[in-house]
N, C-alpha and C positions, 0 to 999 in steps of 0.2 A: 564687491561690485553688484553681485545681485542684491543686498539688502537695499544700496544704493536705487539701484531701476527700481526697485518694489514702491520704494518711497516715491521716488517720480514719479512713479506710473498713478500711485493714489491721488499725487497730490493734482496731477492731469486731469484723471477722473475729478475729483471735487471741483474744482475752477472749471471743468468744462458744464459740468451736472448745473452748476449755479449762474454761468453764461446763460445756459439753454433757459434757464426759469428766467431770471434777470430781462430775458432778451423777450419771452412770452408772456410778461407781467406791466403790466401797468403801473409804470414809479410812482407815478401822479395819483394814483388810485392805492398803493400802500401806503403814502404819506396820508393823506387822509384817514385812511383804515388807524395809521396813529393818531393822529389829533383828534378821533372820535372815540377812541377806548375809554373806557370805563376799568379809571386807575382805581380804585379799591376792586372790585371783579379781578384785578390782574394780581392786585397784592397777596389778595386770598387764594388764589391760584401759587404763586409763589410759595405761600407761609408751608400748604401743603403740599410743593414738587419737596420742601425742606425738611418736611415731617417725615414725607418718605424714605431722604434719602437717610434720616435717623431710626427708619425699623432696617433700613437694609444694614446698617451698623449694628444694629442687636441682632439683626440674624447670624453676622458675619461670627460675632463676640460668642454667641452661644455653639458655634460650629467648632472656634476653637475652645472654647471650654471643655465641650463631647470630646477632647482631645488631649485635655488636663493641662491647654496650656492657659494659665491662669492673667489675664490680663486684665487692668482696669480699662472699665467704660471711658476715658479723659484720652488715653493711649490708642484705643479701638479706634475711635474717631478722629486722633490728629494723621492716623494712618491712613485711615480710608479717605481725609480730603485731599491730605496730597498727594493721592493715589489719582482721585481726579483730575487735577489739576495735570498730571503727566495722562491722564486719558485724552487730554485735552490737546499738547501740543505732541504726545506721541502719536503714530501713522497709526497705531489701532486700541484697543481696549485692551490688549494681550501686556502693552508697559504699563498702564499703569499697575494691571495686577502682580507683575514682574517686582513693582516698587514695594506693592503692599507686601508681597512674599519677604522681597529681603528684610525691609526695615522689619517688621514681625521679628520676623528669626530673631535678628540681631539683638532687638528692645528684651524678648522673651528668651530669647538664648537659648535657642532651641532647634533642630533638626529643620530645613529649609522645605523639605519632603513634604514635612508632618503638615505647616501653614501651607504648604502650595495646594495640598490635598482638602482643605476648609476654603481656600478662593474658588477649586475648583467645583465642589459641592455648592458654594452661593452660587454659583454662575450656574450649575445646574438646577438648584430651586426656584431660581428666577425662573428660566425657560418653564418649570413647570408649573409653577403660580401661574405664569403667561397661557398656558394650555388649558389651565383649569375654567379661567377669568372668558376666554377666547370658547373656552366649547360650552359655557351655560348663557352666556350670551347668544351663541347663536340655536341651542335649544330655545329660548326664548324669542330671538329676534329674526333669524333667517329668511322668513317668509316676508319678514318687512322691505330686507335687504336682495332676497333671491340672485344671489352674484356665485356661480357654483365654482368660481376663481380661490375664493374665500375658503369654500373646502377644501382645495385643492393645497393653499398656504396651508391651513389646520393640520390636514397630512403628512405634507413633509417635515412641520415643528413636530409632532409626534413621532415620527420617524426619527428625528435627531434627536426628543428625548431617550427613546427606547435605544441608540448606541451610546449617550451618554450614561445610562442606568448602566449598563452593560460593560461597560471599559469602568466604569466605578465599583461595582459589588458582585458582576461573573467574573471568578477565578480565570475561569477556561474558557471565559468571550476574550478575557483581559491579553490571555496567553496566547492565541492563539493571532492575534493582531501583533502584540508586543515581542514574543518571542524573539522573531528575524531583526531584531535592531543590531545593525553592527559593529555599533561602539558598546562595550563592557561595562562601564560606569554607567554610560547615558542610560543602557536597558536595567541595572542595577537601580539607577535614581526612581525610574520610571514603576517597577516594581515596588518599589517605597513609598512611594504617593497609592498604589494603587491599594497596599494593606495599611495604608490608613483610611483612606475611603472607606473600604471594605469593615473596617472594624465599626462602622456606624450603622451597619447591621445587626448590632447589638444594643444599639443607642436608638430609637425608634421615635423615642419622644423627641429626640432632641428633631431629628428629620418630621417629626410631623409639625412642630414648633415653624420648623424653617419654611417648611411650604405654606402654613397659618401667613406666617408674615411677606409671604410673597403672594398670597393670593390678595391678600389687603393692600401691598404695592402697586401692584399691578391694575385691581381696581381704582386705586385711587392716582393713579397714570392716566385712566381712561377719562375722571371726573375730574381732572385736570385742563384736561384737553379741553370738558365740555364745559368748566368755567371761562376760560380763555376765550373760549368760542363766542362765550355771552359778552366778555368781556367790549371783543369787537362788532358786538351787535350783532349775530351769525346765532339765530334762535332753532336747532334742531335737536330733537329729541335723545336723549342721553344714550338710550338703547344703541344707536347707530355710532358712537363711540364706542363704546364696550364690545362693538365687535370689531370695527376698522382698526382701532389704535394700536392691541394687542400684532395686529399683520404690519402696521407701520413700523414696529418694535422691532418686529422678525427682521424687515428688510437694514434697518439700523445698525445689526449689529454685522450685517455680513462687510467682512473685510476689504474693503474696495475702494475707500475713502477715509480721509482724514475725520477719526470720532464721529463719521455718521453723516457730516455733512454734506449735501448734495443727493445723498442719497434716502436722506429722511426727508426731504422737504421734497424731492420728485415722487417718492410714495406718496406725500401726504396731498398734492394735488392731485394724481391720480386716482386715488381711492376715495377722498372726502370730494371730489368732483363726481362721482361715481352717485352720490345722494342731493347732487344739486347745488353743490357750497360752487363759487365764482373762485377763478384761480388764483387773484392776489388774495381774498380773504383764507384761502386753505394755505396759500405760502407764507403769509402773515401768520397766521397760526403757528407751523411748522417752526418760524422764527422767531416766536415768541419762545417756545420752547426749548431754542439751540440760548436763546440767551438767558433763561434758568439756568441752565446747564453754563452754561459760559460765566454767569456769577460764582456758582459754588463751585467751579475749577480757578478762580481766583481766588475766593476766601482761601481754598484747598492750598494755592500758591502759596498766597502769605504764612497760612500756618505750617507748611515746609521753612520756610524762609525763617520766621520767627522763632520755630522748634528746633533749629538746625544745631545749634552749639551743643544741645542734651540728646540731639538725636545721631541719624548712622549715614543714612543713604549720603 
């Protein structure tokens, strides 16, 4: 019953999040916003949201190698797209990594612990490419932007890396959270993920590898955005990306909606309004991007569907 409410309550929140915009946005004036793009600008935008999301596959690949489990590149990637494709109609980002865990396991035949402990590391690298990407931007650009809101988001991502650092490679931060769990197995599992993490403390390259390819993600997240922008004629200077997009990111993944929607596209007006952008061209953006993301959770579809007879889940 409560998984039940959870999921209604998200899916509440998303229809109501995209009423309010829908309801505050000029239809007349995003239809136009389409029939004016600049379809190569949007293609190339595309080619690399694509390129991206194949370093976050080598990142993912090399975290479970640092872990001896030995998978091909062809394998890596039929997991991570149907892993999207369930980010997609599951209530948060948490099933599809649930997908990638199992099918892993099962393809590589291996301890569920050891793969959940590598989703959970990319899911930590990311945040921190995102910190890196988010705090030289705004050494550089702040003074352009002066919104002391923006520090304020900076802080608390920093704040949630340093308990994710801390529940992944302190023993005794690990312990000290985890201990009181009251099911036996569950804090059993839960310590299993935690000394594999922990053992990439000895693997350094492979974690400096990972934040390499998250800090180039994440940038090119931002240079995404500011193709798209050009694409629908919305001409502002790249700097002001590299620092909003990385906050728009933040608000994205918190768990409150269905994969983000609703609540990435009211960041994205609020914040890209914040520099002047007109609210159906920031929600037009925002939707451009939910339909990137909306392609490669179908390709992801199909090649679950396609792979399904050789594969587990």
């Amino acid at each position: 019953m409560k998984k039940i409410l959870s999921i209604a309550l998200r899916i509440s929140i998303t229809l109501l999040l995209l009423v309010f915009l829908f309801g505050r946005t000029d239809i007349k004036g995003l239809a136009g916003i389409a029939r004016g793009s600049d379809v190569w600008r949007l293609v190339s935008a595309f080619v690399l949201y694509i390129f991206l999301n194949f370093l976050v596959i080598l990142r993912w690949q090399a975290l479970l190698h640092g872990l001896s489990i030995r998978v091909g590149l062809s394998c890596v990637t039929v997991t991570y797209l149907s892993s999207q494709f369930f980010n997609l109609v599951l209530p948060s980002t948490i099933g599809g990594d649930a997908v990638r865990t199992i099918d892993m396991a099962k393809h590589a035949s291996c301890p569920s612990s050891g793969v959940l402990a590598t989703v959970i590391l990319d899911r930590v690298g990311g945040f921190f490419g995102l910190m890196t990407v988010l705090t030289l931007a705004l050494l550089f650009g702040y003074r352009i932007l002066n919104d002391p809101a923006i520090i304020i988001v900076a802080l608390i991502l920093f704040g949630m890396i340093l308990l994710l650092f801390g529940i992944a490679f302190w023993g005794r931060f690990f312990g000290s959270i985890f201990r009181h769990v009251p099911f036996e197995k569950l804090r059993d599992y839960l310590y299993k993920i935690h000394e594999a993490t922990a053992s990439f403390k000895g693997r350094r390259n492979v974690l400096f590898f990972v934040w390499f390819l998250s800090c180039i993600g994440q940038a090119g997240i931002s240079f995404m955005y500011y193709l798209a922008s050009e694409a629908i004629g919305v001409h502002i200077e790249p700097i002001y990306f590299f620092i909003l997009v990385p906050v728009i990111m933040v608000f994205s993944v918190i768990p409150v909606s269905i994969g983000g929607l609703g609540v990435r596209d009211t960041a994205c007006v609020i914040l890209l309004g914040k520099i002047g952008m007109a609210a159906e061209k920031a929600f037009a953006l925002s939707l451009i991007n939910f339909g990137f993301i909306f392609i490669v959770s179908i390709i992801g579809g199909l090649t679950y569907v396609f792979a399904l007879p050789r594969r587990r889940v």
